[in-house]
N, C-alpha and C positions, 0 to 999 in steps of 0.2 A: 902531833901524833906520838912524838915521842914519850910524853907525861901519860899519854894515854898507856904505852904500852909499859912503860914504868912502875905502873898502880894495878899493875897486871889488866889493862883493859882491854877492849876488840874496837877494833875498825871494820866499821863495815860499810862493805862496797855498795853504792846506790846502784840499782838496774835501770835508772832514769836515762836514754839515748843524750838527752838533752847534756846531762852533766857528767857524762864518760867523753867527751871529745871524740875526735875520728867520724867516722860515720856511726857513732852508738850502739855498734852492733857485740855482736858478743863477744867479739876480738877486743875490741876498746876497753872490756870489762875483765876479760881476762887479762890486758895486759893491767889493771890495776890491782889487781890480786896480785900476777906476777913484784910489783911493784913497792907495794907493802909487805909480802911477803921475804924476798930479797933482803929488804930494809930491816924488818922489825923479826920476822920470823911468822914460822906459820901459827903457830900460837897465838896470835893478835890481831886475824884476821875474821871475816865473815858477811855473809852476803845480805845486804838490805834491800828487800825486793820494794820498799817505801809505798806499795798498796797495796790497800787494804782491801780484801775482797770477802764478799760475803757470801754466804746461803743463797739459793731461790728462797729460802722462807723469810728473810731477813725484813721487806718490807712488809709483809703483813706483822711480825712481830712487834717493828717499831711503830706502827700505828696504835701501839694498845698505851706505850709510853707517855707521859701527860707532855704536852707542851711546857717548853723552860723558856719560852720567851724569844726574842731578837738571837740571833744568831752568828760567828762571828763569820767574814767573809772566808770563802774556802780557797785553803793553800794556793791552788792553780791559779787563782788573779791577782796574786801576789807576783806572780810569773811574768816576764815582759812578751808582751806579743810572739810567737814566730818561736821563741823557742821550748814550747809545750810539747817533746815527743822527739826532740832532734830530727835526722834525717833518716833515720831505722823504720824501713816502709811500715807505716800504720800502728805503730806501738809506741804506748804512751811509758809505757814498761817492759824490760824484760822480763819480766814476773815470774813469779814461781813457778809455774807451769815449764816452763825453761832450766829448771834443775836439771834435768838427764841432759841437755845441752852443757852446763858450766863444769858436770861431774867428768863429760867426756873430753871436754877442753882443756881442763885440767890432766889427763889421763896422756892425753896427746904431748903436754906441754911439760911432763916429764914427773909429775908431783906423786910424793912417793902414796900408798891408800891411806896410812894414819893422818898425813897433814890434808888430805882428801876430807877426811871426815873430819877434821877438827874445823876448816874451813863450811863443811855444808852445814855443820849445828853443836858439834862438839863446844867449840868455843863459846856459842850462845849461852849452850847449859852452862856450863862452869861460870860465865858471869855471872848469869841470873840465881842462880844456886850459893854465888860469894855476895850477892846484892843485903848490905843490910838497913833495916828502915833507919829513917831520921828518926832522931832525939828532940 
């Protein structure tokens, strides 16, 4: 983490129950923001809601795309049994829908509004904005 945050990069926090420890819930996840943050600065933080969610129109769309053949197995059965989703009742994610909960968590938890906003997307932009292609 530390090369990351050296090269000026972001950490970001997965909202997976499974891989925040505790009961997975959005305590577990604010304390890893608390975490990084403390550590690195709020600067080098941000939150990875790791799915990916789409449109209602999404499957009619990809029906028009041509088939590519074999397919490779999907992330989740890479996963050992039992622990897909942690113990956080019925959520495979805290997912984005869960923003106004991590803004308030944060709000509660003392963080001042600018590291507020660099944690919910600030940070993102400014990677992706300094991201340059391969040579």
């Amino acid at each position: 983490m530390k090369n990351i945050c050296d090269t000026s990069g972001l950490i970001g926090i997965c909202c997976i129950p499974a891989f925040l420890g505790g009961d997975g819930g959005l305590s577990a996840m604010l304390e890893h923001i608390d975490y990084v943050t403390m550590r690195f600065g709020a600067g080098h933080v941000g939150i990875g809601t790791d799915i990916a969610y789409t449109s209602s129109n999404a499957a009619a769309e990809n029906r028009k795309i041509p088939s590519r053949g074999p397919r490779r197995t999907r992330y989740e059965a890479l996963w050992p049994e039992g622990t897909r989703g942690g113990s956080y009742p019925g959520a495979a994610s805290l997912a984005w829908t869960n923003w106004p909960l991590f803004t308030v968590g944060m709000v509660q938890r003392g963080y001042r509004d600018d590291d507020i906003r660099k944690i919910l997307g600030q940070n993102m932009l400014r990677v992706t904005q300094n991201v340059r292609p391969a040579e």
